[in-house]
C-alpha positions in Angstrom: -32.9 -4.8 -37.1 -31.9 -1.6 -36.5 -28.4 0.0 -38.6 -25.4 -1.1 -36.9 -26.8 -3.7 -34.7 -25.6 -6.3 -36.8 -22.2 -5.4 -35.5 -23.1 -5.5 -31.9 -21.6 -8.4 -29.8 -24.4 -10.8 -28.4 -23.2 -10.5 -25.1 -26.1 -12.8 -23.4 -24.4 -15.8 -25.7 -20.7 -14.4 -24.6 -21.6 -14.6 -20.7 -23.6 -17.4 -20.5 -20.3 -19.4 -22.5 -18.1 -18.0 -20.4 -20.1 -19.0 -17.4 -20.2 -22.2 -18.3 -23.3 -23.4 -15.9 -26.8 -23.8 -15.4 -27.4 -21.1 -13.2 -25.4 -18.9 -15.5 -28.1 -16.3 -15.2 -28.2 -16.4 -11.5 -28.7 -12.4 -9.7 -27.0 -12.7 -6.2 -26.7 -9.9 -4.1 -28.1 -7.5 -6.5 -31.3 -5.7 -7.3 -33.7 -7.7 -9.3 -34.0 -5.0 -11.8 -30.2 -4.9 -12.9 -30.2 -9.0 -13.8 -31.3 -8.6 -17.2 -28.3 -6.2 -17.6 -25.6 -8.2 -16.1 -24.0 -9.9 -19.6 -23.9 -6.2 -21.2 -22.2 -4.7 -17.4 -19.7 -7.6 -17.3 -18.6 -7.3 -20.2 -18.1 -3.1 -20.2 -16.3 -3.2 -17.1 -14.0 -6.4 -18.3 -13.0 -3.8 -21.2 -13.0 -1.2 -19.6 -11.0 -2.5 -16.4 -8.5 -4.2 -19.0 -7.5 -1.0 -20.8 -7.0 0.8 -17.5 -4.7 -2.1 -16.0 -2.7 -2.0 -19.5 -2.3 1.7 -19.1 -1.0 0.8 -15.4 1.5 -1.3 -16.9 2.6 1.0 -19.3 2.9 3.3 -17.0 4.5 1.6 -13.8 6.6 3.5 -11.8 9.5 0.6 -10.7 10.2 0.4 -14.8 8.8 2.8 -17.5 8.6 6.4 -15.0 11.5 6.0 -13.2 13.8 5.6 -16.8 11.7 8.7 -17.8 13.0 10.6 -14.5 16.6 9.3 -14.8 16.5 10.3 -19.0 15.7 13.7 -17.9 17.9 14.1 -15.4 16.0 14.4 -12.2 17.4 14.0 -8.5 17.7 10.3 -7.6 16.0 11.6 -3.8 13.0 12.4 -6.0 12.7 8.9 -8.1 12.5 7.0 -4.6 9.3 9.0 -3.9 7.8 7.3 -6.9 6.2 3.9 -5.8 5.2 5.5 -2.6 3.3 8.2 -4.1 1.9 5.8 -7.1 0.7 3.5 -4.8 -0.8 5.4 -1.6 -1.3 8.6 -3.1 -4.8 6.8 -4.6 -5.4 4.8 -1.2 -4.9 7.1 1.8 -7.6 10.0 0.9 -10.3 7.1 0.2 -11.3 7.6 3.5 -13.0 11.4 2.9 -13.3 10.6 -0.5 -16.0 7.9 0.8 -18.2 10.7 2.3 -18.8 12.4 -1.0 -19.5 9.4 -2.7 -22.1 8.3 -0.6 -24.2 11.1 -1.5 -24.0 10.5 -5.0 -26.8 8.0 -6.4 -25.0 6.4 -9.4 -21.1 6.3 -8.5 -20.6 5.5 -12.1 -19.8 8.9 -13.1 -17.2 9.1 -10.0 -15.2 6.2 -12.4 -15.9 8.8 -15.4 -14.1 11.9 -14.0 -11.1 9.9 -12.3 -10.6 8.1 -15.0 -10.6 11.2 -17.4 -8.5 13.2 -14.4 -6.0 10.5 -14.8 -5.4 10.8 -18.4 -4.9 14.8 -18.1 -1.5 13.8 -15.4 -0.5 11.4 -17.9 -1.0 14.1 -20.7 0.8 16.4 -18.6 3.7 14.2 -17.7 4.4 13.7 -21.3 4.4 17.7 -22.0 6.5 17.9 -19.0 8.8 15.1 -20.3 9.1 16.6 -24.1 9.8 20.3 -22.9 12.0 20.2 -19.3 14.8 18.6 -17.8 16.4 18.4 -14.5 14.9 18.9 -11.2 12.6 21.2 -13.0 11.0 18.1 -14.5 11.4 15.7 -11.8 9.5 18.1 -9.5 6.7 18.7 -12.4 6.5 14.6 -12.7 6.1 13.8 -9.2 3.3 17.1 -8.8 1.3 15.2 -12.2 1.6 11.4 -10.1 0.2 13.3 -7.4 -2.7 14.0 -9.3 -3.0 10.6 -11.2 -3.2 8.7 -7.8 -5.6 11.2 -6.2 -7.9 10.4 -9.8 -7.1 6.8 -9.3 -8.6 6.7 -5.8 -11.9 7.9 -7.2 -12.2 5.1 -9.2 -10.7 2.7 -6.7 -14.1 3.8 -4.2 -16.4 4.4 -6.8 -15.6 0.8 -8.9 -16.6 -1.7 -5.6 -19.8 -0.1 -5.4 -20.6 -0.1 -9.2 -19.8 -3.4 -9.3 -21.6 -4.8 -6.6 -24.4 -3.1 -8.0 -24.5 -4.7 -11.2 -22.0 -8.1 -11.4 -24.1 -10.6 -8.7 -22.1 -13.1 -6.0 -20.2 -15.7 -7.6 -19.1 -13.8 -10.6 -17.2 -10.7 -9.5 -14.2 -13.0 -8.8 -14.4 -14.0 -12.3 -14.8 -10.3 -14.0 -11.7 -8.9 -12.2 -9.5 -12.6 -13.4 -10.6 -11.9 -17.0 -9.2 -8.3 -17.1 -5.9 -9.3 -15.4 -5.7 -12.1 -17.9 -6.4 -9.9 -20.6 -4.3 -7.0 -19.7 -1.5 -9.7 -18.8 -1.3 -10.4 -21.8 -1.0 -6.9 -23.6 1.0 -6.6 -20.9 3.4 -9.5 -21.9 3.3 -7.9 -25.9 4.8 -4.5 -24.5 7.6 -6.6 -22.7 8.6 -9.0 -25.8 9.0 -5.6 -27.8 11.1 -4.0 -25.4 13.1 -7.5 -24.8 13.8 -7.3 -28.7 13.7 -3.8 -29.7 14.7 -1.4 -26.4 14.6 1.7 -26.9 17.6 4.2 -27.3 19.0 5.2 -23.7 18.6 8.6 -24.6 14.9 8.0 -26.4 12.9 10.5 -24.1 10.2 11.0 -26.9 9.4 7.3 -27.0 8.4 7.1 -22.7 6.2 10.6 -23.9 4.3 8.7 -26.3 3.7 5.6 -23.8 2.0 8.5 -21.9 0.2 9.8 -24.4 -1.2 6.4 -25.9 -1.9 5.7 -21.6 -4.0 8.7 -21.5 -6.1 7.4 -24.3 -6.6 4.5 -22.8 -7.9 6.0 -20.1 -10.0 8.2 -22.5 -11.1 4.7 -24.2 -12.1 3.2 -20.5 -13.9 6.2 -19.3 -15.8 6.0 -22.4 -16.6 2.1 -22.3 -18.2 2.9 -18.1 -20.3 5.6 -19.0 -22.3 2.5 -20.8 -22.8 0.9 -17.9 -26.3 0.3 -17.0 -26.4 1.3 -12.8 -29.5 1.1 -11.0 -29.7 4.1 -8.2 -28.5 3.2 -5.2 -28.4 4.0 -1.0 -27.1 8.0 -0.3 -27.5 8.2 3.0 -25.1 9.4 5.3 -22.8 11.5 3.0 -22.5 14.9 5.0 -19.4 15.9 6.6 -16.6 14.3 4.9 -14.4 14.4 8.0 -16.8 13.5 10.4 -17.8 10.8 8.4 -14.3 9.8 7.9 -13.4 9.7 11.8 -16.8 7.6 12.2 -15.8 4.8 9.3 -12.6 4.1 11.2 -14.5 2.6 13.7 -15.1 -0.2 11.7 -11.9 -1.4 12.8 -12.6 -1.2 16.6 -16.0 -2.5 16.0 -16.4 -5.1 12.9 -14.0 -7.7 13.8 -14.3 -10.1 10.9 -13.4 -6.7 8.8 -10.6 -6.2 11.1 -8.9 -9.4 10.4 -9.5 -8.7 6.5 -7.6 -5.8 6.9 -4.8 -6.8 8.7 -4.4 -10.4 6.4 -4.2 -8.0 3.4 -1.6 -5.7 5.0 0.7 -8.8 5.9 0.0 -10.5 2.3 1.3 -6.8 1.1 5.0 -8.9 0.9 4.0 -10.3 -2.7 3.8 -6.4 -4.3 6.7 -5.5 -1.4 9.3 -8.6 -2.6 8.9 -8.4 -6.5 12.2 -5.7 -6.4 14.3 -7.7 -4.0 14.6 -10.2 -7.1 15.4 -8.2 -9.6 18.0 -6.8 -8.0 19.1 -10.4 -6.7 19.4 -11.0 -10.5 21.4 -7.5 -11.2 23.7 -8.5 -8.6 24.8 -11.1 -11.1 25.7 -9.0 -14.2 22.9 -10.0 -16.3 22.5 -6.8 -18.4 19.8 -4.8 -19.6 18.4 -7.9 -21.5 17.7 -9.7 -18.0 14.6 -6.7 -17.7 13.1 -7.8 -20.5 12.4 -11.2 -19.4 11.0 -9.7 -15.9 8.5 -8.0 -17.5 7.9 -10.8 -20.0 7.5 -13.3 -17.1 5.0 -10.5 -15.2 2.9 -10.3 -18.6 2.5 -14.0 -18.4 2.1 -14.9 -14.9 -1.4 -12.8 -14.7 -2.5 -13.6 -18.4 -2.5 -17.6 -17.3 -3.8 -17.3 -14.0 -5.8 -14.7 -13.3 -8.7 -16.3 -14.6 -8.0 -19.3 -13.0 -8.0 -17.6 -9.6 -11.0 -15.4 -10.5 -12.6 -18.9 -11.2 -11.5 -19.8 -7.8 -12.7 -16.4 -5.6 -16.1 -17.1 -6.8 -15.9 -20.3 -4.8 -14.4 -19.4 -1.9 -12.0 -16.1 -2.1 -11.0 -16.8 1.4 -9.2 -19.9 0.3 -7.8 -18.1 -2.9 -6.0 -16.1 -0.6 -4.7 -18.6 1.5 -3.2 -20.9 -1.1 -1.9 -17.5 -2.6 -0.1 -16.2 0.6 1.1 -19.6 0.8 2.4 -19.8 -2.6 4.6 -16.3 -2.1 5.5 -16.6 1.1 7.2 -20.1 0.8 9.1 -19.1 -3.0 11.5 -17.0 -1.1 13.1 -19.5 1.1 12.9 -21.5 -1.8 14.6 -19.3 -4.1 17.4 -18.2 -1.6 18.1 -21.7 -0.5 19.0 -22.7 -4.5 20.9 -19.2 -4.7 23.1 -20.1 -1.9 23.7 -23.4 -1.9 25.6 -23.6 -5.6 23.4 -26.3 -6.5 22.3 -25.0 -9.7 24.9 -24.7 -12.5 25.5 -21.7 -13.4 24.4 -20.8 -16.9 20.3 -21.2 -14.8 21.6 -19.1 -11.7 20.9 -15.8 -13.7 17.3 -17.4 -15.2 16.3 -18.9 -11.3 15.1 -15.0 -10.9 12.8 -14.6 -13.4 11.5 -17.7 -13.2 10.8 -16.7 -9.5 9.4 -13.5 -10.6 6.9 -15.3 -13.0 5.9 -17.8 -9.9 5.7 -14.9 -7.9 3.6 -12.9 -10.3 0.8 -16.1 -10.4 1.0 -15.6 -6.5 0.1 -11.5 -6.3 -2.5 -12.0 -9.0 -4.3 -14.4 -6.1 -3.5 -12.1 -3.5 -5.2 -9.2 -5.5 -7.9 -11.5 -7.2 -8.8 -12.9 -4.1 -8.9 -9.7 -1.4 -10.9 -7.8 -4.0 -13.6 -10.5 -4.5 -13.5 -11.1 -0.7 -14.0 -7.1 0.1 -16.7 -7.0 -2.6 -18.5 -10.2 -1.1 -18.5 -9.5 2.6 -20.8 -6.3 2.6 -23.5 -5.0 0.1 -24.6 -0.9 -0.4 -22.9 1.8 1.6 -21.1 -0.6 3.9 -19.6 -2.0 0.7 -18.0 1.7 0.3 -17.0 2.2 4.0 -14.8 -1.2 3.8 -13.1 -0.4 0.9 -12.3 3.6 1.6 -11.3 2.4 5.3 -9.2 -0.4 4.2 -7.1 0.8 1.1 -7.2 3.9 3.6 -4.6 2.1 6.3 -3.3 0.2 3.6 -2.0 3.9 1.9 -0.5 4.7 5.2 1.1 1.4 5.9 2.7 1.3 2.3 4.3 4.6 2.6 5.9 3.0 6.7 6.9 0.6 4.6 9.4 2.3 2.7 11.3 2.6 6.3 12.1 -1.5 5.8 14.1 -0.1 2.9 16.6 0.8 5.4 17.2 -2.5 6.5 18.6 -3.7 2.9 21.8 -2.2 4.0 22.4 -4.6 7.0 20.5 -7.7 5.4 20.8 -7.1 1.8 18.2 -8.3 -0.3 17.8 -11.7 0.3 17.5 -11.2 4.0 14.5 -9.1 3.1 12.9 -11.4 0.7 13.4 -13.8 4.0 12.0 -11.2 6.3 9.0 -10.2 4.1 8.4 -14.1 3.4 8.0 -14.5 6.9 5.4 -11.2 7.0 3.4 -13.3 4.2 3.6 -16.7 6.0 1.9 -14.7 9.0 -0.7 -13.2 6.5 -1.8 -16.9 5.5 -2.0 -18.0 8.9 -4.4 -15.3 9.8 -6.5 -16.1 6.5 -7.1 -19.5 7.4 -9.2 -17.3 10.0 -11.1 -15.2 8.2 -15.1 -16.0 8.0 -15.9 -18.3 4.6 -18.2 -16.1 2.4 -21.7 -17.4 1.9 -23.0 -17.4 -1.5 
């Protein structure tokens, strides 16, 4: 045996446990040559898919950025911009993006660079954080996000297509639950330590190291997917990014099963879009500082339990994951606004009905995200693969940014009319599921 190899994990024994099935070995969907490297692939892009999702938590602009931007006193104008830019900042240029891709044979090292682009912003942010103040700093913040979502839509195009060159049908769904679990859970560790030991208000240098110790996670990642074992693949059609781009949106016009997909996922949008409307539900009953501990405590543990479960589920039948998701979402609201209301509850558990909501809520996104992922990955192979997801999270970049308009509605409905209103938007998402074609594997 070679030095060192001792040490190495035996991932053929790890897979085929976790499989858990005869045909634990089966090789759907992709090349014949990559089978033998499935257990060794699976497992690199578990760990490295893990330490990225931690570092998005870390990270995540509705908590741990916007504290940063108020501590350093930047405009509140600019700390609204910083879920919109976060979030479709990495979708909307997927669309050129695409073109360039294609033309690339291993898309691997497209991963590689956006991950390691990503950890220069966060680097950057942290510098900016330690050394300015003000606008000054709010401005360099949101300039450094910009780049971190550009990177992150690199890896966003480039991570389908690894994957459904290396993980076969009937396991993706369960690679992408293990990392949620597994991140949910570091996840849920950062949350108990801030329930128990916040920081200082004032404590700028402890949100610079988060950064810093984000970026190396990044570092880590990028690290772990350069290991990853992908065969060459299709690289036709990559010339004129523009052209190209303008030609993919036909899909839309033209691929009608991917037309519904895209539409169901924009309406199913509501469990990301209603998560704030109950924290503030809870803030609007004096709950303190303590109350945001237990959010992010219930968030940790909602995808740690069940995003394997889900991921378990997608490899069956994804379409039905997102139905019983959407459902699941869209019917807590009502739910949760008819016990607010009505009084029934006493009112020592009014305050705890939130998070409790938020941690039901959080099992219902990690189906949502679980199950369109799996679904997008399933429902095309090669370059097609690629053209789905750059012309999908495409429209869905543009839509998320509209959908900061509904914000303006909070001030005639308040927040429970649009948890109501966006419960309704998810109800309509399921419905248009149940149509969706049923993925054969």
């Amino acid at each position: 045996m070679a030095p060192g190899m001792a040490l190495e994990p035996d991932f053929d024994k790890l897979y085929d446990r976790l499989m858990d099935e005869e045909d634990a070995r089966v090789c759907k969907d992709i090349p014949d040559s990559a089978c033998t490297s499935v257990p060794r692939n699976f497992f690199r892009q578990v760990s490295a898919t893990t330490l990225t999702s931690l570092g998005d938590s870390l990270t995540n602009p509705k908590t741990t950025l916007a504290w940063l931007m108020g501590m350093v006193g930047a405009p509140v104008a600019l700390i609204a911009w910083l879920v919109p830019i976060r979030e479709s900042g990495s979708m909307l240029p997927q669309l050129f993006i695409a073109a360039y891709i294609r033309q690339l044979a291993q898309r691997k090292t497209t991963w590689v660079l956006g991950s390691l682009l990503q950890a220069v912003a966060l680097l950057a942010m942290a510098v900016v954080a330690w050394t300015t103040e003000g606008a000054l700093a709010g401005g360099l913040i949101i300039t450094c996000l910009v780049l971190f979502s550009l990177a992150r839509g690199l890896c966003s195009v480039a991570s389908k297509d690894v994957i459904g060159k290396t993980i076969p049908k009937t396991r993706r769904g369960r690679m992408n639950g293990l990392a949620a679990s597994l991140s949910g859970l570091l996840a849920l560790a950062f949350g108990l330590y801030c329930f128990f030991w916040p920081p200082a208000d004032s404590d700028t240098a402890f949100f610079a190291w988060i950064l810093i110790g984000s970026a190396g996670l990044w570092v880590l990642s990028s690290l772990i997917y350069w290991q990853i074992d992908e065969a060459p693949g299709a690289t036709e059609g990559g010339d004129n990014a523009i052209r190209q781009a303008l030609a993919r949106i036909s899909l839309l016009r033209d691929d009608p099963p991917f037309r519904r997909f895209v539409i169901t996922r924009a309406l199913l949008m509501m469990s990301a879009l209603s998560a704030p409307y109950y924290v503030v539900l809870a803030q609007q009953l004096n709950t303190g500082i303590g109350m945001l501990g237990a959010f992010l405590i219930a968030n940790g543990l909602a995808s740690s339990l069940s995003a394997l479960v889900w991921g378990r589920m997608a490899d069956q039948s994804s379409k039905r994951v997102l139905i019983r998701a959407g459902l699941l979402a869209s019917l807590l609201g009502p739910l949760v606004i008819g016990l607010h209301w009505s009084g029934s509850l006493p009112e020592s558990m009014q305050a705890w009905l939130f998070p409790l909501a938020f941690f039901v809520l959080g099992i219902a996104h990690s189906g949502v995200r679980v199950g369109r992922k799996t679904y997008v990955l399933d429902m095309a192979g090669g370059n097609k693969r690629t053209d789905y997801v750059a012309v999908g999270n495409s429209l869905i970049g543009l839509l998320l940014l509209m959908t900061g308009l509904l914000g303006l509605l909070t001030a005639l409905i308040g927040a429970a009319g649009m948890l109501l209103l966006l419960s309704g938007m998810g109800l309509g998402g399921t419905l248009l599921a149940c149509r969706l074609d049923e993925i054969k594997y």
